[in-house]
Chimera marker file (.cmm) of the C-alpha trace (Angstrom):
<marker_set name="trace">
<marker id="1" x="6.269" y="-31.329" z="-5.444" r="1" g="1" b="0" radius="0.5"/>
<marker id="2" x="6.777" y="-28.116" z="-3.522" r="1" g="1" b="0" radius="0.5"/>
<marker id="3" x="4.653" y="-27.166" z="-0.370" r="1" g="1" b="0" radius="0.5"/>
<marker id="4" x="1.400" y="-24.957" z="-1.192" r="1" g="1" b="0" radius="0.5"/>
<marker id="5" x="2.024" y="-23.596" z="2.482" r="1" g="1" b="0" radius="0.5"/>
<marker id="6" x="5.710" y="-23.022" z="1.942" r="1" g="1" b="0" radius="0.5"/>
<marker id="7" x="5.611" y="-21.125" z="-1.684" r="1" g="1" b="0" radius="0.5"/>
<marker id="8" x="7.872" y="-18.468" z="-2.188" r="1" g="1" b="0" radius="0.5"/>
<marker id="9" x="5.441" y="-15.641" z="-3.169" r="1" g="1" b="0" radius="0.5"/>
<marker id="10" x="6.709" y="-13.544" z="-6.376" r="1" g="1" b="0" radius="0.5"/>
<marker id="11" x="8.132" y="-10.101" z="-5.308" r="1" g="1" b="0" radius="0.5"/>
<marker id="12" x="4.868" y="-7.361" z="-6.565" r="1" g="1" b="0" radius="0.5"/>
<marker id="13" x="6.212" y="-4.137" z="-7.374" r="1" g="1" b="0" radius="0.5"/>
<marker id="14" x="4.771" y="-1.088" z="-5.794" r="1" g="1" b="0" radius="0.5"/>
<marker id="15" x="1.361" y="0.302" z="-7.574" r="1" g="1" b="0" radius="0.5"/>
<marker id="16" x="2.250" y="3.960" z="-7.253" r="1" g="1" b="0" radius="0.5"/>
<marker id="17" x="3.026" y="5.456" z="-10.804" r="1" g="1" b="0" radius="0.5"/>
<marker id="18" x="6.312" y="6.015" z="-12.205" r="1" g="1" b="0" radius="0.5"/>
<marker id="19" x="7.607" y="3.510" z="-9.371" r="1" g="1" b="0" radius="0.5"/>
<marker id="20" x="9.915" y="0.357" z="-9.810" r="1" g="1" b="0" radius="0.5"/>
<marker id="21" x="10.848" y="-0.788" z="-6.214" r="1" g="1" b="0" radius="0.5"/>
<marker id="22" x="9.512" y="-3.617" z="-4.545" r="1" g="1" b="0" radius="0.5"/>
<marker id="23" x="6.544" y="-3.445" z="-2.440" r="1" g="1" b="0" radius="0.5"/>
<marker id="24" x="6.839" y="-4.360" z="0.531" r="1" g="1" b="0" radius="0.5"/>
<marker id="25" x="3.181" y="-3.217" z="2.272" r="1" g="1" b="0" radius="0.5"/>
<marker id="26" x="-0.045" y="-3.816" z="1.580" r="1" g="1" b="0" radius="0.5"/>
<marker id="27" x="-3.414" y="-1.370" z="2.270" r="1" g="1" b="0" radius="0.5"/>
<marker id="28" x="-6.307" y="0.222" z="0.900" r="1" g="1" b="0" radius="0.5"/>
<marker id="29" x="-6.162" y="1.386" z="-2.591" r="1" g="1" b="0" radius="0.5"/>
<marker id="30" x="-9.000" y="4.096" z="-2.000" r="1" g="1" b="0" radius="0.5"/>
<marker id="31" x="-7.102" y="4.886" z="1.165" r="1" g="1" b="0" radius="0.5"/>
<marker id="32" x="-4.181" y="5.492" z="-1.251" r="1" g="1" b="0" radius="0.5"/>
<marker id="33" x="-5.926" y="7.685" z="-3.360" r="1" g="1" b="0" radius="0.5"/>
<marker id="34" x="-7.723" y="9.405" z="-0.676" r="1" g="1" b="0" radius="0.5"/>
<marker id="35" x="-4.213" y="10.591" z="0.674" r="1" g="1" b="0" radius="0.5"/>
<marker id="36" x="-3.745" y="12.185" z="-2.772" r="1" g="1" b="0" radius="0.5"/>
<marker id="37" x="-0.672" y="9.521" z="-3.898" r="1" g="1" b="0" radius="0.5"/>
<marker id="38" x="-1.792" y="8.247" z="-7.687" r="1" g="1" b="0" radius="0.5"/>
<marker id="39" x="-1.824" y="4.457" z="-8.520" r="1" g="1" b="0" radius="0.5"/>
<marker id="40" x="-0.887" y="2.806" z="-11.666" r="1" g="1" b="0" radius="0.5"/>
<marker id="41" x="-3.674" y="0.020" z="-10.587" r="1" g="1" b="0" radius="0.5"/>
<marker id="42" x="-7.485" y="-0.379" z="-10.132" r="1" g="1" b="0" radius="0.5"/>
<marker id="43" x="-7.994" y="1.780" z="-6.590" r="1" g="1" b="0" radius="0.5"/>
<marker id="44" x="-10.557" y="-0.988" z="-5.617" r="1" g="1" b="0" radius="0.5"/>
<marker id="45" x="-7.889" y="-3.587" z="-4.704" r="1" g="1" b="0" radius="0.5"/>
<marker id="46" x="-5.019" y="-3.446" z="-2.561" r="1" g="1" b="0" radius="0.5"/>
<marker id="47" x="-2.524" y="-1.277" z="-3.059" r="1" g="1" b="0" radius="0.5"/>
<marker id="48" x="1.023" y="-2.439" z="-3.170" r="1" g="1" b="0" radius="0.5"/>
<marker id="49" x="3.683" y="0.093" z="-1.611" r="1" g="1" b="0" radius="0.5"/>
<marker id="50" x="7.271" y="0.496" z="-1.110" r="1" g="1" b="0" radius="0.5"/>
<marker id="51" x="8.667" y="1.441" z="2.166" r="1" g="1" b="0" radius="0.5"/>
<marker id="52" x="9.579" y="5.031" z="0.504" r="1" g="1" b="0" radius="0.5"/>
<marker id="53" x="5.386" y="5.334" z="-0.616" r="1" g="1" b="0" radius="0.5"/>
<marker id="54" x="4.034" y="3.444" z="2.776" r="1" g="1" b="0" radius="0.5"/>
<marker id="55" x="6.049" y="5.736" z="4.869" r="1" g="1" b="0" radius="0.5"/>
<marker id="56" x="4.757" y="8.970" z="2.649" r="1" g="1" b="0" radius="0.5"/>
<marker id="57" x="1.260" y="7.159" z="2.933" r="1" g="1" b="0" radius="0.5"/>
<marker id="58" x="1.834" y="7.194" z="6.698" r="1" g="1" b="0" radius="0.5"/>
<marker id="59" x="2.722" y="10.550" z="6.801" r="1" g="1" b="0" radius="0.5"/>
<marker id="60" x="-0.111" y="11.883" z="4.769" r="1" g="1" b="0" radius="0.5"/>
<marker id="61" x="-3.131" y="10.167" z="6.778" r="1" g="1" b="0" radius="0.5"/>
<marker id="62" x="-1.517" y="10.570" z="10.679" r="1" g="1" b="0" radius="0.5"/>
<marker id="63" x="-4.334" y="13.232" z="11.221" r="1" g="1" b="0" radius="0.5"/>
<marker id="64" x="-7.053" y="10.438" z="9.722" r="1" g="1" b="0" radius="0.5"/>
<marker id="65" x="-5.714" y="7.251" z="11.768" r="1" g="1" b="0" radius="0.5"/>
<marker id="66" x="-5.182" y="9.608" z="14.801" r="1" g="1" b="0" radius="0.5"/>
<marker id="67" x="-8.968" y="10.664" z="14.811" r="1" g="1" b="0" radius="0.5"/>
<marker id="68" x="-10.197" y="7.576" z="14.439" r="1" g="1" b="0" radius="0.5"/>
<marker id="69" x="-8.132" y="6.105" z="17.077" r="1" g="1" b="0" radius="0.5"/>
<marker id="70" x="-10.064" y="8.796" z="19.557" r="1" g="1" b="0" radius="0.5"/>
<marker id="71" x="-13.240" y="7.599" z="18.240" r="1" g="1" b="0" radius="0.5"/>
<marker id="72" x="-14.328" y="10.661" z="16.303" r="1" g="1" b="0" radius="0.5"/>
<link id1="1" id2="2" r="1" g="1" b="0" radius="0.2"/>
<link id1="2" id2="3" r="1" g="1" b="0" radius="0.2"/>
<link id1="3" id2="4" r="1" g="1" b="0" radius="0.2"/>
<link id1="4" id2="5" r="1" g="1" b="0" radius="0.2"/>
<link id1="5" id2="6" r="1" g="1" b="0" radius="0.2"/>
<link id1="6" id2="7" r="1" g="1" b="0" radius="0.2"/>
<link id1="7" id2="8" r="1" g="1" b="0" radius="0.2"/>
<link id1="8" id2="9" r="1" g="1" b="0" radius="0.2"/>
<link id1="9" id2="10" r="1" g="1" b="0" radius="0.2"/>
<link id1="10" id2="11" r="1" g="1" b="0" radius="0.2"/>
<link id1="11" id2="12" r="1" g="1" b="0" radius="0.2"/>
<link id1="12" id2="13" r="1" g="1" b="0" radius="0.2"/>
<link id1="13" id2="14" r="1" g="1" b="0" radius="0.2"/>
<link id1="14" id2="15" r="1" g="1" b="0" radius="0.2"/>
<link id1="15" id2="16" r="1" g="1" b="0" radius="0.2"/>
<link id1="16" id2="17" r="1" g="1" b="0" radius="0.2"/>
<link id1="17" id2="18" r="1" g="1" b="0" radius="0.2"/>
<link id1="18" id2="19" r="1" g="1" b="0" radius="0.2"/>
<link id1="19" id2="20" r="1" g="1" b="0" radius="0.2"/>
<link id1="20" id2="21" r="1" g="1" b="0" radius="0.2"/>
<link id1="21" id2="22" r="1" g="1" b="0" radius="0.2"/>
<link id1="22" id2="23" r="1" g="1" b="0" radius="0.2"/>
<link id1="23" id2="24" r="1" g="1" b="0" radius="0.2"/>
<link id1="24" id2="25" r="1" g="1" b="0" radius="0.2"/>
<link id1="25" id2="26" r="1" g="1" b="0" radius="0.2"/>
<link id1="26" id2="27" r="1" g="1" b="0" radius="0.2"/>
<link id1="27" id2="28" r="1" g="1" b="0" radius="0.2"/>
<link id1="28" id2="29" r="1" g="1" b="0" radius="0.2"/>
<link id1="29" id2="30" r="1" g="1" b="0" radius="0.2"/>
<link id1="30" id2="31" r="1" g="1" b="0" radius="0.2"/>
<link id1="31" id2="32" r="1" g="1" b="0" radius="0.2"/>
<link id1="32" id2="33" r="1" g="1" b="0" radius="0.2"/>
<link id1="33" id2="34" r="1" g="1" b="0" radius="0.2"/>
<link id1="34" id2="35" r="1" g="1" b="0" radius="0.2"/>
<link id1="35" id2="36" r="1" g="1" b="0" radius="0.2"/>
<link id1="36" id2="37" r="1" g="1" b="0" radius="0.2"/>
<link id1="37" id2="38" r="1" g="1" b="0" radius="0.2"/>
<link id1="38" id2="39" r="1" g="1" b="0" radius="0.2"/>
<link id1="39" id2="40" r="1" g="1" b="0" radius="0.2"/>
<link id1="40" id2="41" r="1" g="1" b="0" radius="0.2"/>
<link id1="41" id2="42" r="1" g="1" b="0" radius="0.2"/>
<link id1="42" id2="43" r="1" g="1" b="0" radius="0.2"/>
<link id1="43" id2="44" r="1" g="1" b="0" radius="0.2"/>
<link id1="44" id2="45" r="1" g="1" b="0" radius="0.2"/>
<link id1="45" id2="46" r="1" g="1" b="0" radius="0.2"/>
<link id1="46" id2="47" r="1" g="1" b="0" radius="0.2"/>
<link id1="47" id2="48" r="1" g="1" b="0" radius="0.2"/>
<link id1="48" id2="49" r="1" g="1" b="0" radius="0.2"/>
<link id1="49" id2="50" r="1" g="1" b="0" radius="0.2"/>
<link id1="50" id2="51" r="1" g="1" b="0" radius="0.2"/>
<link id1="51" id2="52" r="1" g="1" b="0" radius="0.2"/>
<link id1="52" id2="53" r="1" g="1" b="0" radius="0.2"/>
<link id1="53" id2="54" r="1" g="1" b="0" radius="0.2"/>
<link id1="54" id2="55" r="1" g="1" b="0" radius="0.2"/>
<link id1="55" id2="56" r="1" g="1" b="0" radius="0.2"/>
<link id1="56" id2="57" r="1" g="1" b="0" radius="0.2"/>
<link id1="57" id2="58" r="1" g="1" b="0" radius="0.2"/>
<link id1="58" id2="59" r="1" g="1" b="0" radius="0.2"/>
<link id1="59" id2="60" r="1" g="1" b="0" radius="0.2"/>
<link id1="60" id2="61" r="1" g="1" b="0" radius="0.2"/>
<link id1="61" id2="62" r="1" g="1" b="0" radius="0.2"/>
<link id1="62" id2="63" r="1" g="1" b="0" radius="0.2"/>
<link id1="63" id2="64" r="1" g="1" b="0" radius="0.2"/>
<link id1="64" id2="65" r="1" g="1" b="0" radius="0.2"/>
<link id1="65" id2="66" r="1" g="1" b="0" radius="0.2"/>
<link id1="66" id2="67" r="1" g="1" b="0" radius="0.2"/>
<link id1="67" id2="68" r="1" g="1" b="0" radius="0.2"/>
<link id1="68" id2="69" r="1" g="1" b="0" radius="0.2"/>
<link id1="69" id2="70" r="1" g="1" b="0" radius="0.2"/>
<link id1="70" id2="71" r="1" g="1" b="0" radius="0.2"/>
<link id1="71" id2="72" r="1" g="1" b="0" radius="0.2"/>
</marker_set>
């Protein structure tokens, strides 16, 4: 009987539509829609990216993180 600790999760792949890579990052899905990148899944959960779409999702929300870093 295998390990419930140790369980190889299943590879997701990434929500954005039209996509087939596996994810390999988790956030926000209204974060990901905010940024104006469309999901293929409910924007209430977690959205699963690839490193292509997480690095785009990076990208498009610098400005965002950066202001609320500074405490605007």
């Amino acid at each position: 009987m295998p390990d419930p600790k140790h369980a190889v999760e299943k590879a997701k792949a990434c929500d954005i539509e039209g996509c087939k890579e596996e994810a390999e990052r988790s956030v926000a899905g209204k974060k990901v829609e905010k940024a104006g990148m469309s999901l293929a899944t409910d924007p209430a959960k977690n959205a699963h990216l690839c490193r292509t779409h997480y690095r785009e999702f990076k990208k498009k929300t610098k400005k965002d993180r950066t202001l609320d870093r500074l405490g605007w």
